[in-house]
mmCIF file as gemmi writes it, N, C-alpha and C atoms, coordinates in Angstrom:
data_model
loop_
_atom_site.group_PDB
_atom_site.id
_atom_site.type_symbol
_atom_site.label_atom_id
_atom_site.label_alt_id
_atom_site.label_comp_id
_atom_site.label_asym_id
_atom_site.label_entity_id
_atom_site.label_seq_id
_atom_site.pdbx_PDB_ins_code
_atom_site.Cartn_x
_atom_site.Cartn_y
_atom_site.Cartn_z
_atom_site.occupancy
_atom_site.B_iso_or_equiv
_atom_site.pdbx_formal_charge
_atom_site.auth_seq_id
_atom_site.auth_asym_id
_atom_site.pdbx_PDB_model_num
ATOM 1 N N . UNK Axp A 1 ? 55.488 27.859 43.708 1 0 ? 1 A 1
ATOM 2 C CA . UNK Axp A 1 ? 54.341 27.319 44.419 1 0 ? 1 A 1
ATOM 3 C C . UNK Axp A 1 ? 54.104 28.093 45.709 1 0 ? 1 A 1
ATOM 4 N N . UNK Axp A 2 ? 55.225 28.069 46.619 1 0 ? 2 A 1
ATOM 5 C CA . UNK Axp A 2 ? 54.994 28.856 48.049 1 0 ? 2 A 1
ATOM 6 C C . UNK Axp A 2 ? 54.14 30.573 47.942 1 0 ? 2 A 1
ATOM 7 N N . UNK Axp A 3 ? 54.747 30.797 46.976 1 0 ? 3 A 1
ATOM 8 C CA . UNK Axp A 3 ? 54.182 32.589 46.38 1 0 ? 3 A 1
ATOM 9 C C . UNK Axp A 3 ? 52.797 32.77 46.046 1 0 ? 3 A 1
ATOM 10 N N . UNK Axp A 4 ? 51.698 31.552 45.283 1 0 ? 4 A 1
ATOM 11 C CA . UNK Axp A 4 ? 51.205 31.768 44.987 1 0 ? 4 A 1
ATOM 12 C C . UNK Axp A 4 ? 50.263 31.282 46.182 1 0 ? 4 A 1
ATOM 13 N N . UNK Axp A 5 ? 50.391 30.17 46.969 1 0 ? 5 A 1
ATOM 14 C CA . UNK Axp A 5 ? 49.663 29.783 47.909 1 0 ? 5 A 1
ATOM 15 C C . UNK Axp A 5 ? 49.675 31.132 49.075 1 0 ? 5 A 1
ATOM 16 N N . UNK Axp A 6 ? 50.486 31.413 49.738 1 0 ? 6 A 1
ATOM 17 C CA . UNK Axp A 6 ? 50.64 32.252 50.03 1 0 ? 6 A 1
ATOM 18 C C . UNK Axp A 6 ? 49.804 33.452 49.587 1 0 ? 6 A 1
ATOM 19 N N . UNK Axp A 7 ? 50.064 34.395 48.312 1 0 ? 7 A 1
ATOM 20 C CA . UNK Axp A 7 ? 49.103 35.252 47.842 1 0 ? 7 A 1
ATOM 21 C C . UNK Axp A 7 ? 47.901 34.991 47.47 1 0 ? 7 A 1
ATOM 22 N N . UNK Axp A 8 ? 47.48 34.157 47.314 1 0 ? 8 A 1
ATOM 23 C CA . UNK Axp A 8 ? 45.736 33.922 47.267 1 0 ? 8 A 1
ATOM 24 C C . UNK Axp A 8 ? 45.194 33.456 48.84 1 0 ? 8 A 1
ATOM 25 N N . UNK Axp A 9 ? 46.221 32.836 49.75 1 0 ? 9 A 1
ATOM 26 C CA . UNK Axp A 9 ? 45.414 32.656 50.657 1 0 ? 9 A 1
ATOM 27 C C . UNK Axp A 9 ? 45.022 34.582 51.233 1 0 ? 9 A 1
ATOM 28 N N . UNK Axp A 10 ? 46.359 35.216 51.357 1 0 ? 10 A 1
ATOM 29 C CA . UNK Axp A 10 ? 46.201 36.471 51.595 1 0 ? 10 A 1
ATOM 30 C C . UNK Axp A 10 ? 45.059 37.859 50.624 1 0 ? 10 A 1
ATOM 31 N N . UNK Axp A 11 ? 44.908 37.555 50.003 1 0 ? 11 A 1
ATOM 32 C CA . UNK Axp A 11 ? 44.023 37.935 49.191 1 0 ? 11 A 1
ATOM 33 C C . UNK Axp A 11 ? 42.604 37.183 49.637 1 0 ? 11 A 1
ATOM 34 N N . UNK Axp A 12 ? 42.36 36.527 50.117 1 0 ? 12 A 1
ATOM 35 C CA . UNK Axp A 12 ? 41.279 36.094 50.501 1 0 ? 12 A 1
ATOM 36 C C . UNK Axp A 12 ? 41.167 36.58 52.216 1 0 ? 12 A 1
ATOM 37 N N . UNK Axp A 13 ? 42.055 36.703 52.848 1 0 ? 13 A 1
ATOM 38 C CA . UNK Axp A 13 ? 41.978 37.106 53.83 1 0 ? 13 A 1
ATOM 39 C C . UNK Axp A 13 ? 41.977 35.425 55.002 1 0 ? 13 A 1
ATOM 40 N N . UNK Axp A 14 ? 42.53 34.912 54.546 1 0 ? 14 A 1
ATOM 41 C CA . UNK Axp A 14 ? 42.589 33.413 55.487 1 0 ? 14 A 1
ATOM 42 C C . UNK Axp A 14 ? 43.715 33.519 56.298 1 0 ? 14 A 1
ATOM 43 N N . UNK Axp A 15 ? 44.067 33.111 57.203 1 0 ? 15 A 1
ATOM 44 C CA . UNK Axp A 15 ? 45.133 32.962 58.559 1 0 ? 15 A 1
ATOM 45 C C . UNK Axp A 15 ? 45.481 31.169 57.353 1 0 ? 15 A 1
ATOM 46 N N . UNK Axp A 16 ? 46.92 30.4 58.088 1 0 ? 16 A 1
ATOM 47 C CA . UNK Axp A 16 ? 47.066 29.085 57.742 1 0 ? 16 A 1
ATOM 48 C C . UNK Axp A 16 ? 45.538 28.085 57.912 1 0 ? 16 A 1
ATOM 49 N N . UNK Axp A 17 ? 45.637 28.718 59.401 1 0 ? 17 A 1
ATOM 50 C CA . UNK Axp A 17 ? 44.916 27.758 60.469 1 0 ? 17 A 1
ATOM 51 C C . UNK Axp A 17 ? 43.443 27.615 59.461 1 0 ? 17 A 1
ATOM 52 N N . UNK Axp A 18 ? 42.69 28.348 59.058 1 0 ? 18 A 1
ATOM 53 C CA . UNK Axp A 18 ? 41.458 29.038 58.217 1 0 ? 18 A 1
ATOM 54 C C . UNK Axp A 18 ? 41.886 28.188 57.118 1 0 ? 18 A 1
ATOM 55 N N . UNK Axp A 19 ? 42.507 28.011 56.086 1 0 ? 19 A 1
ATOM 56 C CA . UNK Axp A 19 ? 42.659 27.607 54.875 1 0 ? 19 A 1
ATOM 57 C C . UNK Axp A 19 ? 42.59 26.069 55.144 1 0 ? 19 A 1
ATOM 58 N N . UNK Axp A 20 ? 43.67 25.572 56.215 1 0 ? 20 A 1
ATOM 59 C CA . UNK Axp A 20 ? 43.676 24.203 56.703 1 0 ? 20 A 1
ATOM 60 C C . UNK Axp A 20 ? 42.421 23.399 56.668 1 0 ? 20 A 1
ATOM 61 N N . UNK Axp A 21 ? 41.352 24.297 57.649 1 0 ? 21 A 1
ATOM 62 C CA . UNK Axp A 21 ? 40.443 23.786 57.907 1 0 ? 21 A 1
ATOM 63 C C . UNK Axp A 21 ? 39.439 23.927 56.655 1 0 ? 21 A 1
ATOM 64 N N . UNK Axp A 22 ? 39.607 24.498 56.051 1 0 ? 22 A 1
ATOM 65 C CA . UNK Axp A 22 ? 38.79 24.807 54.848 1 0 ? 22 A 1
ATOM 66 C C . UNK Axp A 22 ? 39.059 23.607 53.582 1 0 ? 22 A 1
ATOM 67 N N . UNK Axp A 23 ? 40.321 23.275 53.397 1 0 ? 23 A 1
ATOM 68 C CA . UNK Axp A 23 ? 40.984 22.121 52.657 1 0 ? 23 A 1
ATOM 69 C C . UNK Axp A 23 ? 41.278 20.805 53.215 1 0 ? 23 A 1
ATOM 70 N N . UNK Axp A 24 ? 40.952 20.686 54.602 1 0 ? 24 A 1
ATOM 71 C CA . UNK Axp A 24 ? 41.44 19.711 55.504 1 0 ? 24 A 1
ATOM 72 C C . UNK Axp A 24 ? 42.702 19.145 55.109 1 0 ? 24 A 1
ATOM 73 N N . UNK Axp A 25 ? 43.455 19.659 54.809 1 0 ? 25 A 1
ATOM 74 C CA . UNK Axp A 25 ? 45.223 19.981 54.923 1 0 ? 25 A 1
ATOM 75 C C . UNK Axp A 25 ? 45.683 20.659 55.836 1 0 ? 25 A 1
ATOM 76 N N . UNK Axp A 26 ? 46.584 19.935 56.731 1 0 ? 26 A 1
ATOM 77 C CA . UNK Axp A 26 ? 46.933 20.296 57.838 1 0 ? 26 A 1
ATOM 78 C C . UNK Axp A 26 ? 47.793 21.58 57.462 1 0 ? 26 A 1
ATOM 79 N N . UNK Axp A 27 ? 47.839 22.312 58.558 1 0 ? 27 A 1
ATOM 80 C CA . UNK Axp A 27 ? 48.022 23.666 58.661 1 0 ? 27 A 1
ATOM 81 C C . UNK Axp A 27 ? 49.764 23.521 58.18 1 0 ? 27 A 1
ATOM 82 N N . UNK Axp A 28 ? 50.596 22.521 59.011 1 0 ? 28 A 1
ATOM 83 C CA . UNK Axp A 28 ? 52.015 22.221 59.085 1 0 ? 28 A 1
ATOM 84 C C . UNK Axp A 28 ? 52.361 22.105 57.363 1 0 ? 28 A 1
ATOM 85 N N . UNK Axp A 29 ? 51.346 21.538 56.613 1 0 ? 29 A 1
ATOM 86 C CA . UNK Axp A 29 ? 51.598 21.315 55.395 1 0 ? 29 A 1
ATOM 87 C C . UNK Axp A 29 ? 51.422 22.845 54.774 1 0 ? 29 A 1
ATOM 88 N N . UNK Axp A 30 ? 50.519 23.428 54.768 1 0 ? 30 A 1
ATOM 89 C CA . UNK Axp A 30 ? 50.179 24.828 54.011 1 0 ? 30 A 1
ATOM 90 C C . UNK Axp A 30 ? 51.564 25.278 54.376 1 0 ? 30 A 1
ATOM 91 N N . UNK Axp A 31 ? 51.609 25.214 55.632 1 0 ? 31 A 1
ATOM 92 C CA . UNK Axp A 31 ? 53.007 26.536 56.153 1 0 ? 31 A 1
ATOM 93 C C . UNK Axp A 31 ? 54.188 25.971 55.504 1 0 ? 31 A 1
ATOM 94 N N . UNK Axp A 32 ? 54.58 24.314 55.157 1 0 ? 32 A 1
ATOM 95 C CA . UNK Axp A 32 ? 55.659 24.051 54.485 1 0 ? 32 A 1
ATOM 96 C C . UNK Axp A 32 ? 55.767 24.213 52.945 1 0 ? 32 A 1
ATOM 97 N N . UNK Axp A 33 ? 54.668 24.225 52.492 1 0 ? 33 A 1
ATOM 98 C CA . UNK Axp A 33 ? 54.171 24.656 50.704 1 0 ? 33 A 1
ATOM 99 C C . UNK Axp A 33 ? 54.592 26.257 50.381 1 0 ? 33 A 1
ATOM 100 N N . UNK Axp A 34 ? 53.898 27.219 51.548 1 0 ? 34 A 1
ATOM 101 C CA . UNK Axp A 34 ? 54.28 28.876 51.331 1 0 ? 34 A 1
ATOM 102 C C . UNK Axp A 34 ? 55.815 28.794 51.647 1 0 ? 34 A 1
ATOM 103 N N . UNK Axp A 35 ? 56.039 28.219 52.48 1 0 ? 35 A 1
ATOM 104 C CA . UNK Axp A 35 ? 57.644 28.737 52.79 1 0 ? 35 A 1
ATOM 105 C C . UNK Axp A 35 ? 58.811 27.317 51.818 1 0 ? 35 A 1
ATOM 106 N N . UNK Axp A 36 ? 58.632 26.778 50.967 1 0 ? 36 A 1
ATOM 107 C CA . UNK Axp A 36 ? 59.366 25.959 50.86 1 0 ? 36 A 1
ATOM 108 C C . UNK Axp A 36 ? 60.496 24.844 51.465 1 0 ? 36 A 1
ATOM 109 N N . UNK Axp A 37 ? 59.782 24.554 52.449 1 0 ? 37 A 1
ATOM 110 C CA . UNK Axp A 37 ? 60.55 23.466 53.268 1 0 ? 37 A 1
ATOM 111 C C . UNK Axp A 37 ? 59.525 22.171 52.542 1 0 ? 37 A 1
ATOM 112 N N . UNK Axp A 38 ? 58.482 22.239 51.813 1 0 ? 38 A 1
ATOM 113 C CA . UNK Axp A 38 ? 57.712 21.157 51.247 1 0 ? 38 A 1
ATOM 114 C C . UNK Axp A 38 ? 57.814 21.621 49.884 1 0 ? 38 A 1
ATOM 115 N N . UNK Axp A 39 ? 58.375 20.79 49.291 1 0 ? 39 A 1
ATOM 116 C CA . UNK Axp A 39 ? 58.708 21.458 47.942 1 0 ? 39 A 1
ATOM 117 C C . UNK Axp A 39 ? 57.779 20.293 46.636 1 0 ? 39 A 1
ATOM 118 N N . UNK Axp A 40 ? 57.176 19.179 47.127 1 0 ? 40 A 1
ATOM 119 C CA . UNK Axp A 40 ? 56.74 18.038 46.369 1 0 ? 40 A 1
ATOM 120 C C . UNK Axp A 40 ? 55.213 17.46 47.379 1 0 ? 40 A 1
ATOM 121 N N . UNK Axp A 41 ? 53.899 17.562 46.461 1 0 ? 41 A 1
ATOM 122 C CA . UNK Axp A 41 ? 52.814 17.023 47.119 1 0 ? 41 A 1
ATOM 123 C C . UNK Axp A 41 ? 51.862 16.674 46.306 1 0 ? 41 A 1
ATOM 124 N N . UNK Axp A 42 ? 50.92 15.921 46.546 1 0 ? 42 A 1
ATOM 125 C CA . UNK Axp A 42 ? 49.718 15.061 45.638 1 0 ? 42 A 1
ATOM 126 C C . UNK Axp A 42 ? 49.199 15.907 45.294 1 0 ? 42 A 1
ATOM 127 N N . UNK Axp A 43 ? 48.633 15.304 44.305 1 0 ? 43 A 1
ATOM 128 C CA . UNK Axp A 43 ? 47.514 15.922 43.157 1 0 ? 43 A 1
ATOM 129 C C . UNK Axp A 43 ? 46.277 16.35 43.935 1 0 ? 43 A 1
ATOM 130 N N . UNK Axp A 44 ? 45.866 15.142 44.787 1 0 ? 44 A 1
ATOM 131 C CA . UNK Axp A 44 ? 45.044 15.752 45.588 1 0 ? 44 A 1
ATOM 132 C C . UNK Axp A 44 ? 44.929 16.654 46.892 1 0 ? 44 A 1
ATOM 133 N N . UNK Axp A 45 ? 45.619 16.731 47.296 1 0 ? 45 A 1
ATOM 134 C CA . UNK Axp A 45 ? 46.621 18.654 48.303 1 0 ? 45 A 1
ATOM 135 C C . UNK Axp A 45 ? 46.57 19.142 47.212 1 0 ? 45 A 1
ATOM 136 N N . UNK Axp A 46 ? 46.931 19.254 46.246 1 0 ? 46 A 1
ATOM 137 C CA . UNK Axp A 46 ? 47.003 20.65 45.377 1 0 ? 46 A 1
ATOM 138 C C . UNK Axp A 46 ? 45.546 21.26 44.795 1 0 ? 46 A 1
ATOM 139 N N . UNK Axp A 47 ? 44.95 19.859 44.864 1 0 ? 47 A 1
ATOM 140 C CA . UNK Axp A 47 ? 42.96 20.216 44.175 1 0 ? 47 A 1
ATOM 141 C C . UNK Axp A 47 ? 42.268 20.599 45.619 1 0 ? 47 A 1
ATOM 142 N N . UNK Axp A 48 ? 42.703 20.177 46.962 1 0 ? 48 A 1
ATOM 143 C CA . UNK Axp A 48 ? 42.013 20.468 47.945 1 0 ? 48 A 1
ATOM 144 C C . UNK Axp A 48 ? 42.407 22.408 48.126 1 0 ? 48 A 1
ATOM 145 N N . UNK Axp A 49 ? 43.545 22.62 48.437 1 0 ? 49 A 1
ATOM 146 C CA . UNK Axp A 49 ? 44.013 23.573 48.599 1 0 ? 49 A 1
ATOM 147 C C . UNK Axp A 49 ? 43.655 24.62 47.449 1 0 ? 49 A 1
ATOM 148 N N . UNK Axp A 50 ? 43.576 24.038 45.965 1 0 ? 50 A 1
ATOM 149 C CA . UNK Axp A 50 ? 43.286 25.351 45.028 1 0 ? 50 A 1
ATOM 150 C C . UNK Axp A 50 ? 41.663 25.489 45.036 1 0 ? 50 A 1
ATOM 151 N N . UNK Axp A 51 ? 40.75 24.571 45.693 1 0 ? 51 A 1
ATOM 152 C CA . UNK Axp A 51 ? 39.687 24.397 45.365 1 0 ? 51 A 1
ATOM 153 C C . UNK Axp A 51 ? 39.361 25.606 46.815 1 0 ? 51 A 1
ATOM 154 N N . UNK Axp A 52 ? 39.574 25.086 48.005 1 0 ? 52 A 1
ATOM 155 C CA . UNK Axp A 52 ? 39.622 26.013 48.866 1 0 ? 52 A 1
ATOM 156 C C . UNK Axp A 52 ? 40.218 27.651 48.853 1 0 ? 52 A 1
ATOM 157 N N . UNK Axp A 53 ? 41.097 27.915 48.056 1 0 ? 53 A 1
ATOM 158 C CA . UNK Axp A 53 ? 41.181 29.132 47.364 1 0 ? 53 A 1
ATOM 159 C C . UNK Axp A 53 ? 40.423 30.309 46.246 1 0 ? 53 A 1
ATOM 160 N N . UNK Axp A 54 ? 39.533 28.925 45.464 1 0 ? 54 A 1
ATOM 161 C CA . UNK Axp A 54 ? 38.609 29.484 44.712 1 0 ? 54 A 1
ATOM 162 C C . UNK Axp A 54 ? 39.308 29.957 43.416 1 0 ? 54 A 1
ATOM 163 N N . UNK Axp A 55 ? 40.403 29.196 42.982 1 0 ? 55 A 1
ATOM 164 C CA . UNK Axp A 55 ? 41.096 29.184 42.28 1 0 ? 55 A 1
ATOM 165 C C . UNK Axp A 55 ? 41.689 27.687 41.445 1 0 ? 55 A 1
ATOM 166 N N . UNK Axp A 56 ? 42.211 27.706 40.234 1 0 ? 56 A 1
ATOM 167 C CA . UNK Axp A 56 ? 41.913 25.92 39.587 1 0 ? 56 A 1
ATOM 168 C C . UNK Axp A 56 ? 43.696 26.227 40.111 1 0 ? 56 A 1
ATOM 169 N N . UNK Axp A 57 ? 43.599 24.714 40.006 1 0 ? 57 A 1
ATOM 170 C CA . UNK Axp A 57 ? 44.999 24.163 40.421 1 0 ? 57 A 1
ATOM 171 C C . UNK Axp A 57 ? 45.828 24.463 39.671 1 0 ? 57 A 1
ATOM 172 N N . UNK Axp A 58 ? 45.971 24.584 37.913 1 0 ? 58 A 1
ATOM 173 C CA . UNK Axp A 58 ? 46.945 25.145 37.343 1 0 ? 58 A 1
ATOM 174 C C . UNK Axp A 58 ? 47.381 26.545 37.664 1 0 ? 58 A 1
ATOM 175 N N . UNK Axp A 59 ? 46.262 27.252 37.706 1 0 ? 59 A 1
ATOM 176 C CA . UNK Axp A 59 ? 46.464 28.844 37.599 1 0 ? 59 A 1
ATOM 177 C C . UNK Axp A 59 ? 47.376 28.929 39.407 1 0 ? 59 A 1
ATOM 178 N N . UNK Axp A 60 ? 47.013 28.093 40.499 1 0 ? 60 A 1
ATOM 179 C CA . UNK Axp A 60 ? 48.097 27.832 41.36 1 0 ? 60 A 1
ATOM 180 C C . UNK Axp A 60 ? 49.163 27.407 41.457 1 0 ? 60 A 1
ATOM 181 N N . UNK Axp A 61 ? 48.875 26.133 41.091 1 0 ? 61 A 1
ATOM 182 C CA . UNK Axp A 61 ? 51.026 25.609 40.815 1 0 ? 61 A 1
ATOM 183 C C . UNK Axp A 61 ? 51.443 25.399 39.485 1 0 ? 61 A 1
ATOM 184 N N . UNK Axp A 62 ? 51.088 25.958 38.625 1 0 ? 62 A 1
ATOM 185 C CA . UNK Axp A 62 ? 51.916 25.752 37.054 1 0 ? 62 A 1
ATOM 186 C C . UNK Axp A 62 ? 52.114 27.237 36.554 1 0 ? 62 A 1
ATOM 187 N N . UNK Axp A 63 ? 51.536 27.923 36.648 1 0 ? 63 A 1
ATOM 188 C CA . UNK Axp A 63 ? 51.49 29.196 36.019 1 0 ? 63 A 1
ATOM 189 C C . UNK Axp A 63 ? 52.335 30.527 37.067 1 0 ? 63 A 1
């Protein structure tokens, strides 16, 4: 999960802070998802965050 959040936010060219506000998921959460100190989160963080990526939620955290 951390790898892929991480590489699509970077591939898009987003800072945390940028994606946060874009998903209204706090920034503290993105940064604990890329780095694995948050290892477990809702269905809906994962649709806000892949939707804000421009990417579907499987092709983010399952694949």
């Amino acid at each position: 999960m951390k790898n892929k959040i991480k590489y699509y936010r970077k591939l898009k060219n987003l800072s945390q802070e940028e994606l946060a506000k874009s998903s209204s998921i706090s920034r503290a959460t993105i940064s604990g998802l890329e780095n694995g100190t948050i290892k477990v989160t809702t269905n809906t963080t994962m649709d806000k965050i892949a939707s804000a990526l421009g990417v579907s939620t499987v092709e983010l955290f399952y694949t």
